[in-house]
C-alpha positions as CSV (number, residue, x, y, z in Angstrom):
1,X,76.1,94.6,-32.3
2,X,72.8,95.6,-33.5
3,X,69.8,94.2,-31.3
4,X,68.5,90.8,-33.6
5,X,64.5,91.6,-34.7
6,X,62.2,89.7,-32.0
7,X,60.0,87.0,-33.5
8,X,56.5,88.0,-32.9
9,X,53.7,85.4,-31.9
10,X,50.1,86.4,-32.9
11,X,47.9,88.0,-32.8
12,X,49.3,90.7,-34.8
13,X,48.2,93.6,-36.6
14,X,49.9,93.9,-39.8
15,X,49.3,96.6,-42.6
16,X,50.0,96.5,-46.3
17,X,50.6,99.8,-47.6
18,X,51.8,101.5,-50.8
19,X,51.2,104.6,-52.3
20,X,51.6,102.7,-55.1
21,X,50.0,99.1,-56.3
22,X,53.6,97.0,-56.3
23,X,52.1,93.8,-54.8
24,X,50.3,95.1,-51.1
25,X,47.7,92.5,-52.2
26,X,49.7,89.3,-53.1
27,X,52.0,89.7,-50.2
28,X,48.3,90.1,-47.8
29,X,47.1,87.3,-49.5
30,X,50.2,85.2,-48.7
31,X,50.3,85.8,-44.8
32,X,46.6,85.2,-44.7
33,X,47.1,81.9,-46.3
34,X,50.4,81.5,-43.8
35,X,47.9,82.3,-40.8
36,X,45.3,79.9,-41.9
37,X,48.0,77.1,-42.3
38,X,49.4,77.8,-38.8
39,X,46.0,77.7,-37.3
40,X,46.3,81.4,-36.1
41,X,42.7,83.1,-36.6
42,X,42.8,86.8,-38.3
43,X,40.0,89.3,-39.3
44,X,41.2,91.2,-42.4
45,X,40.0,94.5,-43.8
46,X,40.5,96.4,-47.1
47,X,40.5,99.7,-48.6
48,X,40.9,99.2,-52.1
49,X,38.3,100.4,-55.0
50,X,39.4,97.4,-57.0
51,X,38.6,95.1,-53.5
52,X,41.4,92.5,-54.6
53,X,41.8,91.0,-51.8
54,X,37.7,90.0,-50.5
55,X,38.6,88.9,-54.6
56,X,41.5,86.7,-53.3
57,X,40.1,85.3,-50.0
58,X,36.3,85.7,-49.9
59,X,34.1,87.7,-48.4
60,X,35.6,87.2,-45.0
61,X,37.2,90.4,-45.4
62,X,35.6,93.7,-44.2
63,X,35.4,96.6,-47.2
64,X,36.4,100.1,-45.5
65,X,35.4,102.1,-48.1
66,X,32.9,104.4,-47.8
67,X,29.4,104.8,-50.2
68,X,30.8,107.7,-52.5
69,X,27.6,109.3,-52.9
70,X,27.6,110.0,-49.3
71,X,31.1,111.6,-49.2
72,X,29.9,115.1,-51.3
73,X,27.9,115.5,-48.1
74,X,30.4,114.1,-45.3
75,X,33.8,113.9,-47.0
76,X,35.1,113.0,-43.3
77,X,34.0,110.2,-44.0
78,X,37.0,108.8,-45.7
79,X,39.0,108.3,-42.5
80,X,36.0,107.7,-40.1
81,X,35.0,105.0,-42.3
82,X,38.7,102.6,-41.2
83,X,37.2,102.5,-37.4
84,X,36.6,99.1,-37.6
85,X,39.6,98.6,-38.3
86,X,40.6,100.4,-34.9
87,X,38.2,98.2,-33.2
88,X,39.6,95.3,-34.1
89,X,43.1,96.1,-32.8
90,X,41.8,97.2,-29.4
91,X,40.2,93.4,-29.0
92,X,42.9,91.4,-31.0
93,X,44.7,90.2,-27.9
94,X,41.3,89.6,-26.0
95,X,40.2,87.8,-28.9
96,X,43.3,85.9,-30.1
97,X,42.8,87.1,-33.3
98,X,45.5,89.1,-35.7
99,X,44.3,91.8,-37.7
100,X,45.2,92.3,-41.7
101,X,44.8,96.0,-43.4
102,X,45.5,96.1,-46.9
103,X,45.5,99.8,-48.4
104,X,44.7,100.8,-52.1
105,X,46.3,102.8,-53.4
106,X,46.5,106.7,-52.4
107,X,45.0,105.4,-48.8
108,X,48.4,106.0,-47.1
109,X,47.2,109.8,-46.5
110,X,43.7,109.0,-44.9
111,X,45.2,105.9,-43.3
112,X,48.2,107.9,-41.4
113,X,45.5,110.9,-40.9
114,X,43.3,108.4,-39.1
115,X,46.2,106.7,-36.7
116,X,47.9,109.8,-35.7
117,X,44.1,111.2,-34.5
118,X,43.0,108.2,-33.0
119,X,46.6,108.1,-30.6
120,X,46.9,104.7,-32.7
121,X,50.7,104.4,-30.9
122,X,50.0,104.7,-27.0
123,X,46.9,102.8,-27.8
124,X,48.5,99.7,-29.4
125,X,51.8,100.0,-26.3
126,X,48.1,100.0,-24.1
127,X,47.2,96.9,-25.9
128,X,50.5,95.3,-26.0
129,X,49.5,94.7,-29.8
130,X,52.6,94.1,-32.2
131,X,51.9,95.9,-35.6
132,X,54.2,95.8,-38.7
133,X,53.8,97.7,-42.0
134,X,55.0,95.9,-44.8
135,X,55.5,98.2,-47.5
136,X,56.4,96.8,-50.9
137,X,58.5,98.0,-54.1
138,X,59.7,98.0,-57.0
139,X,63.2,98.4,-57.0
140,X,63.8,99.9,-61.3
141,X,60.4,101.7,-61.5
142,X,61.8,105.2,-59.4
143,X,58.1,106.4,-58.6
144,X,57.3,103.0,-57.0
145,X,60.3,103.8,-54.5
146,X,59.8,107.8,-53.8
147,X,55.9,106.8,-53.3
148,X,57.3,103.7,-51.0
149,X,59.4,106.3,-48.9
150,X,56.7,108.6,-48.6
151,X,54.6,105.7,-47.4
152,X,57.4,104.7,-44.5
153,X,57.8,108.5,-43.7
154,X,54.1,109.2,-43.1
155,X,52.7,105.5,-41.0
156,X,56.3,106.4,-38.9
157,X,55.1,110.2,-38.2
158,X,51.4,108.6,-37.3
159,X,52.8,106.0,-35.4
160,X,56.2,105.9,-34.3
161,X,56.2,102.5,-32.6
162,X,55.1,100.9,-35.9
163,X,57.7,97.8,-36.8
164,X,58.0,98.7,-40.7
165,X,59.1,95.3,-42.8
166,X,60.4,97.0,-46.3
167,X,59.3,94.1,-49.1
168,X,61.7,94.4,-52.2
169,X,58.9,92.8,-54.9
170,X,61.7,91.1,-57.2
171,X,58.5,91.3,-59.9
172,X,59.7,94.6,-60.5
173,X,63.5,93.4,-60.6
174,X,65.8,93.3,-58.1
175,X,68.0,96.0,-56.7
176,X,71.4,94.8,-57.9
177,X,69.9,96.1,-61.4
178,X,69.4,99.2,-60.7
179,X,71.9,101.6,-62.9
180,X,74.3,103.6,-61.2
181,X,73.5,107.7,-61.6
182,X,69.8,106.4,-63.0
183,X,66.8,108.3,-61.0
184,X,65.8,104.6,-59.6
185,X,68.7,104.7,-57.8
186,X,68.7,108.4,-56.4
187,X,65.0,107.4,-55.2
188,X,66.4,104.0,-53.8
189,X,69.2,105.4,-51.8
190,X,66.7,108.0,-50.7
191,X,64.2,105.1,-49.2
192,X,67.0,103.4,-47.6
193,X,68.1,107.0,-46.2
194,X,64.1,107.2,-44.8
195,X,63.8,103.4,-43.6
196,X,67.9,103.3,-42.2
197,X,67.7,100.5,-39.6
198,X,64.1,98.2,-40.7
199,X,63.8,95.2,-41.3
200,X,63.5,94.0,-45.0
201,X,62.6,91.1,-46.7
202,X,62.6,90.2,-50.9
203,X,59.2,88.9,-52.4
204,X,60.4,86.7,-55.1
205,X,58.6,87.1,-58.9
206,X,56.1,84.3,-59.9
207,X,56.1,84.8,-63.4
208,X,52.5,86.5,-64.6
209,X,52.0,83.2,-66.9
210,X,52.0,81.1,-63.9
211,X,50.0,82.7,-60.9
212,X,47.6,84.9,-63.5
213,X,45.3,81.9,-64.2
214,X,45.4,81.5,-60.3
215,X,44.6,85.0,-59.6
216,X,42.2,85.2,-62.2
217,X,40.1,82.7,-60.9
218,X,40.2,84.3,-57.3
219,X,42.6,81.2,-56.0
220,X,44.3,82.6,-53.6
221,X,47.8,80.0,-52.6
222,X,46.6,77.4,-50.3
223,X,43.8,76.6,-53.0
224,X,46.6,76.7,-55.8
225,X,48.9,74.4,-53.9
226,X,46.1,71.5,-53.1
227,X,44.6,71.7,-56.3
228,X,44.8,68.1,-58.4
229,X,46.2,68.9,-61.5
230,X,43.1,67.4,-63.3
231,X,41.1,69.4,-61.8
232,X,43.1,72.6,-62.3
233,X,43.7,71.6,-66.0
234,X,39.5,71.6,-66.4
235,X,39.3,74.7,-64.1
236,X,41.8,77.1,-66.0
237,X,41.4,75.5,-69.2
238,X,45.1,74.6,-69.7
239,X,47.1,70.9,-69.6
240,X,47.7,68.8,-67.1
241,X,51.3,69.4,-67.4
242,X,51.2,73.0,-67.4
243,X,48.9,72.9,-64.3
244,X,51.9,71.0,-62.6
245,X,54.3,73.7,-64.0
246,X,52.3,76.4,-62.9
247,X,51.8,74.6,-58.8
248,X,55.6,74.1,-59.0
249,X,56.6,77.7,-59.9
250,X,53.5,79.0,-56.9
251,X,55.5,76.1,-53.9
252,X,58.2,77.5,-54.9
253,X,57.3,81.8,-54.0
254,X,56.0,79.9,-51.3
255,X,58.7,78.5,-49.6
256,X,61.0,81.6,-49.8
257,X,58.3,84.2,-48.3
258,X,57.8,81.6,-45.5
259,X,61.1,81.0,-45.0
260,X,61.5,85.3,-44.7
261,X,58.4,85.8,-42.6
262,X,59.0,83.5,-40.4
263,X,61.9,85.4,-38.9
264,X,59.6,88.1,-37.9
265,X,56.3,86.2,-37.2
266,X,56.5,83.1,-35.4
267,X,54.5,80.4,-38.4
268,X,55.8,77.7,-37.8
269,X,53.4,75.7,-40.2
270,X,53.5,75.4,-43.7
271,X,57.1,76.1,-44.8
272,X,56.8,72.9,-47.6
């Protein structure tokens, strides 16, 4: 009988990566919100041109990028420029603190470059630091998938003691849709092939009507979930009753990611 997952405590270090965008953000902003309501303290990064989560969360989050104008001159500094990140890990346990990464798209490349050269996997055994990747996808859109595989292939080659968490993002649909002899399913059975054995969890769809206004207005889910409906319905500009729709639909995601990450990260917290 297979070994059953362990349940880690935090800190943590926990990555959000896609080559593609297929939710890295919503799913970061969720287990931020999940650490917050557990009373678990984290320091997130970001390296993302569209900075979507700082957008999300505030300006608690560190921006990795570096100033374009000075790449022409240094273009190393792409990777050198996620050291903090590094940094952070090395003095999470110290520190009691979990570390977030969430990774723009087309990062995976500089990301993986940067772990393998720093010895990111004897250093994090060193630490005694748990990381997990979660990498998200879309299970119909087939370049979502390949670019999801590629993902799990390259953090694994940097980092081989990674715990990679695959997120189906049921936004996209879900796999039992998928069409026999289609390419999506080729490119599925290939990223099961790649990630044989993880861990993997489904992300359930919040329809765009319901968590857009949210995410629009940079409310990231504990803010949704305490909001008054009078005050949301003056906020957003919609009714009262639609405001209650909308917190309904947002308790609801909630629930069923907490209910699936709690079986790999000890939040015992904020399930209701």
């Amino acid at each position: 009988m297979p070994k059953k997952p362990t349940v880690l405590t935090p800190p943590v270090a926990a990555v959000f990566a896609a080559q593609k965008s297929c939710g890295k953000t919503h799913l970061a902003t969720f287990f931020a919100d999940a650490l917050v309501l557990s009373g678990h303290p984290f320091h997130a990064f970001q390296i993302d041109d569209q900075m979507r989560l700082s957008h999300m969360i505030g300006d608690t989050v560190t921006d990795l990028r570096p100033d374009p104008d000075l790449l022409v001159e240094d273009p190393t500094l792409t990777t050198r420029a996620i050291a903090p990140f590094y940094d952070a890990c090395s003095q999470a346990i110290a520190k009691q603190t979990s570390v977030l990464l969430d990774t723009g798209a087309n990062e995976v490349e500089n990301l993986s470059n940067f772990l393998r050269d720093v010895e990111f996997a004897q250093d994090i055994d060193a630490w005694k630091l748990p990381v997990i990747a979660f990498v998200p996808f879309f299970p119909l859109d087939p370049e979502s998938t390949a670019q999801s595989t590629f993902t799990a292939r390259r953090l694994r080659d940097a980092v081989p003691n990674i715990r990679i968490v695959l997120v189906e993002n049921r936004f996209g649909g879900s796999v039992e849709r998928i069409v026999p002899g289609s390419i999506a399913e080729a490119n599925y059975q290939g990223l099961l092939a790649e990630t044989a054995g993880v861990e993997r969890i489904v992300m359930p769809a919040i329809a765009r009507e319901y968590w857009a206004p949210f995410e629009g207005a940079g409310m990231r889910f504990i803010k949704a979930l305490a909001l008054d409906p009078m005050d949301g319905a003056r906020l957003l500009g919609r009714s009262v009753g639609e405001v209650k729709v909308m917190k309904s639909n947002v308790a609801r995601f909630w629930r069923s990611m907490h209910d699936q990450v709690t079986k790999i990260i000890a939040l015992p917290q904020g399930g209701n």
